[in-house]
N, C-alpha and C positions, 0 to 999 in steps of 0.2 A: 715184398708186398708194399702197395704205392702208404703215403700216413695216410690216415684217417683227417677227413677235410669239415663235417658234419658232421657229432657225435650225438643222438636223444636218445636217452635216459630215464626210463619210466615215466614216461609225458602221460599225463591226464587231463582229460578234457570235457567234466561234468557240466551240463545245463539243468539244474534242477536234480531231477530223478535219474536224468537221464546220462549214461556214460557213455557218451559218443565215441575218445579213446578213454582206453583202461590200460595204464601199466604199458604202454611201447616204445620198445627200445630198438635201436638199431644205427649203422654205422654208413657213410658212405664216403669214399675215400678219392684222394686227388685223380681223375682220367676217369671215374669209373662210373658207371648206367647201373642202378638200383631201380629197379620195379616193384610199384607197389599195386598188389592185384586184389579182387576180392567183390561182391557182389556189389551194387549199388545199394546207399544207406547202412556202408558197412565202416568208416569211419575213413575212407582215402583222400577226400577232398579237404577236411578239416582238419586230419595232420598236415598236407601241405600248408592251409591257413595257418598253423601254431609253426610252424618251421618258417615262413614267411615275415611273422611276427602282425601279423594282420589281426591276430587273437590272443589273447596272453591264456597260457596254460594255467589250470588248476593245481598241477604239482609236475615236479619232475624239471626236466634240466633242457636246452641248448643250445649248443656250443657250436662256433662255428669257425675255424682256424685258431682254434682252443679259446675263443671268448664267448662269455655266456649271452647269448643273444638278445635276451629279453631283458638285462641290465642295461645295453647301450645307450649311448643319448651321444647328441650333438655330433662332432667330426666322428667318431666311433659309428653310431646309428647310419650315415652318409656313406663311411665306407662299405656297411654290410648290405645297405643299399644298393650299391652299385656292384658288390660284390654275388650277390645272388639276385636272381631276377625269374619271370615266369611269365611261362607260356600256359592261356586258359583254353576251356573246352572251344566256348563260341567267337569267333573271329568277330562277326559283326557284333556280337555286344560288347567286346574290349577294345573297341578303338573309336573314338570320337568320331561321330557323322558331321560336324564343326570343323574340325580342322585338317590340315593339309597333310598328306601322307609325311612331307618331311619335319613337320612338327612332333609329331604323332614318335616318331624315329625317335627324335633329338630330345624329345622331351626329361627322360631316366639322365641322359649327359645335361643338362643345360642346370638341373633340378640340383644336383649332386658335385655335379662340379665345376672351377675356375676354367671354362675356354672361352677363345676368340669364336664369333662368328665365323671368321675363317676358316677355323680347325673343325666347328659344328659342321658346315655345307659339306667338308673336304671329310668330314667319316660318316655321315647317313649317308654321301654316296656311294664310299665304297662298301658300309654294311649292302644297301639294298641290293650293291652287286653282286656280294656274299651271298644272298639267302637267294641268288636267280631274277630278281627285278633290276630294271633300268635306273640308269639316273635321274631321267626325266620323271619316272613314275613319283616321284616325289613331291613334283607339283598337282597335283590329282589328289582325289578325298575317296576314304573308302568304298563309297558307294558303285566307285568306276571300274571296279573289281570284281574277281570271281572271289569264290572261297577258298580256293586253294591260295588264291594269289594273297588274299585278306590277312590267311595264315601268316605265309611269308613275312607281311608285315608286320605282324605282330611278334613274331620272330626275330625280325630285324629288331626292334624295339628294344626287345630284353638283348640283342648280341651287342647293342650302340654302346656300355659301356666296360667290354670285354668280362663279363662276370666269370667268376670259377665257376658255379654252379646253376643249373638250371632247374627247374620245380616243371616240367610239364604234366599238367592237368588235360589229361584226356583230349590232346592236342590235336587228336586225328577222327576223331568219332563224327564232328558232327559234318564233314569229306565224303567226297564219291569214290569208291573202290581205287580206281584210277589214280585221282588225285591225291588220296590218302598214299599212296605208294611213292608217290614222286615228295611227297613231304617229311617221309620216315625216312627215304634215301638222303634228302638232306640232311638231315638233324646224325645220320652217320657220320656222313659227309665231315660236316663241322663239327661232332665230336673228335675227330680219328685226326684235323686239321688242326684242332685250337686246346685239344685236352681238357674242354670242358667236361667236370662232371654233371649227372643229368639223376633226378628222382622223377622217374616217369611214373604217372598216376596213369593207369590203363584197367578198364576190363577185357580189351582184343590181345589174347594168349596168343594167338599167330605172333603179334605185333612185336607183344613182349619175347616171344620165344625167336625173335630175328635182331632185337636192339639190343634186351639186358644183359650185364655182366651176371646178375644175382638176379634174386627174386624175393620177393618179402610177402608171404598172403595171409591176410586179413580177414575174419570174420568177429561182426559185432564190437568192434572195437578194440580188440585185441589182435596178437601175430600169434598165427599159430604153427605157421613153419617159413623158416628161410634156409639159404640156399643157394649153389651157381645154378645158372637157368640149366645147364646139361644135366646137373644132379635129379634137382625140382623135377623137371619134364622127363627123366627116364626113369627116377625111382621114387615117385610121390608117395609119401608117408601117412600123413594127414588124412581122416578120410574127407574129409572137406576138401583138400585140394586133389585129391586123387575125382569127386564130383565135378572138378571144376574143369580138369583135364579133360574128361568122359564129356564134357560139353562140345567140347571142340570137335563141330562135322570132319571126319573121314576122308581121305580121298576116293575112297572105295569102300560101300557098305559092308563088305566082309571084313577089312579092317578095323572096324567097334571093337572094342574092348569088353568083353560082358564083368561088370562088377555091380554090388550092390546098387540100387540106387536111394537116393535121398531123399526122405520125406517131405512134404511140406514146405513153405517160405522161414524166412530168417523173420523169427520173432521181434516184435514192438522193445525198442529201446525201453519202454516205459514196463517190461515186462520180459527184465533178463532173467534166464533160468540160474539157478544156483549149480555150483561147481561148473563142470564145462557147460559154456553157452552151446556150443555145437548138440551137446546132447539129445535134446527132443527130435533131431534129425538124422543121429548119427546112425545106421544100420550096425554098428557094433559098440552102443552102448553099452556100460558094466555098471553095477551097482556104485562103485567108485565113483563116476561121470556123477551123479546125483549129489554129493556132497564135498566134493574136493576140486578146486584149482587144477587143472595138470599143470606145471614146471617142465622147462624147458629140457629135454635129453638132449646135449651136441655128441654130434657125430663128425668124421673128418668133411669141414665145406656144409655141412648140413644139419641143423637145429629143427625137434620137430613138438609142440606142448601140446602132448596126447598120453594119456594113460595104457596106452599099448603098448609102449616101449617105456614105461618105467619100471 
């Protein structure tokens, strides 16, 4: 098994009342696509921001090529900088309508590190020819672009200082069928190339069920099964994630799966239920679910925090 590259540690992430994460941990290691899944306002985007370092956590730990992340400063901070980087949901809000596509590139290398402008021009060309754009596209400003192509660039951007790791935040959602396809094929592409590792933030389970190595799902702030995606996707545990499977249209309306279904929306942060959060919707609640935690049961490849297998 590749080391462990990313290690968080019961990360917490209180605003007030509110427990945005609670308690999550999880591991993602050198080459490897971690998926983090789960409804929207269920805590995906804001563990990326505390893993980014963009938010300092309320408790909890990470590490990241064994250095605590949140301690760094100066040459330290610079390296992790350029060592992890991210891809957001919206292309035209992350890239300056100001300045030149090849600014925009160079920007993460120029910020972070000692180069010539010669060595600058000579790797945002060859990134952009990496992620499928021209070299010329570099004189040009976002606007002169599609969205797919936007992406690209913004891709290029976080690949201009070779990072181990990438943080994709729902990279493909705001894409045309089409074009979201030719953008996933990349990001294989330059995984399967460069051995970057990748924390994909997605709600498209296709997506996930075609990139990740694992799977990690989320509700309310908390994990409450992880997983390789083959284990996840064929023998879902969780009744949460066994709902979230059930979402995913069929190729063929005889092929639905008939199981419970789930009640109601994911409750008001400001109005988490006691013991399991899932509980008010779970179709096989227990008296237990009302006043206790579940704890995590592992199993060989698969972890699942539910009271039905304790």
């Amino acid at each position: 098994m590749a080391a462990p590259l990313m290690v968080v540690e019961q990360m917490v992430k209180h605003f007030g009342p509110v427990r945005a994460v609670d308690d999550v941990s999880f591991t993602i290691c050198e080459g490897e696509i971690l998926a983090l899944v789960g409804e929207s306002g269920c805590g995906k985007t804001t563990t990326a921001r505390l893993v980014l370092r963009l938010m300092t956590p309320s408790g909890g730990t990470v590490s990241f090529d064994g250095r605590p992340v949140h301690a760094l400063k100066g040459r330290d901070l610079r390296w992790f900088r350029t060592s992890v980087q991210a891809v957001f949901q919206d292309p035209w809000a992350s890239l300056s309508p100001r300045m030149r596509v090849r600014n925009i590139v160079a920007e993460a290398l120029v910020v972070n590190r000692s180069v010539t402008r010669k060595e600058v021009d000579e790797r945002v060309a060859l990134t952009l020819e990496k992620v499928g754009m021209k070299r010329w596209h570099g004189d040009l400003f976002p606007h002169e672009f599609s969205g797919g192509q936007r992406q690209r660039i913004a891709l290029a951007s976080a690949l201009i200082t070779e990072p181990r790791l990438l943080i994709l935040d729902e990279p493909v959602s705001a894409l045309d069928v089409s074009v979201r396809a030719q953008v996933i094929n990349l990001l294989r592409d330059i995984q399967a190339d460069l051995g970057t590792s990748y924390l994909l933030i997605s709600h498209d389970l296709e997506t996930v069920r075609f990139v990740a190595d694992r799977v990690a799902v989320m509700y309310m702030g908390r994990i409450v099964e992880t997983g390789t995606t083959e284990e996840v996707f064929a023998t879902p545990q969780h009744p949460y994630t066994r709902a979230l499977l059930d979402s995913i249209l069929p190729m063929h309306p005889k092929d639905r799966r008939s199981r419970p279904v789930i009640r109601g929306e994911m409750q008001s942060p400001l109005d988490s239920p006691s013991g399991c959060r899932f509980r008010p919707r779970c179709p096989r609640a227990m008296d237990i679910c009302q006043t206790t935690t579940p704890s995590f049961e592992t199993g060989p490849g698969h972890a699942v925090a539910c009271h039905l297998y304790s």
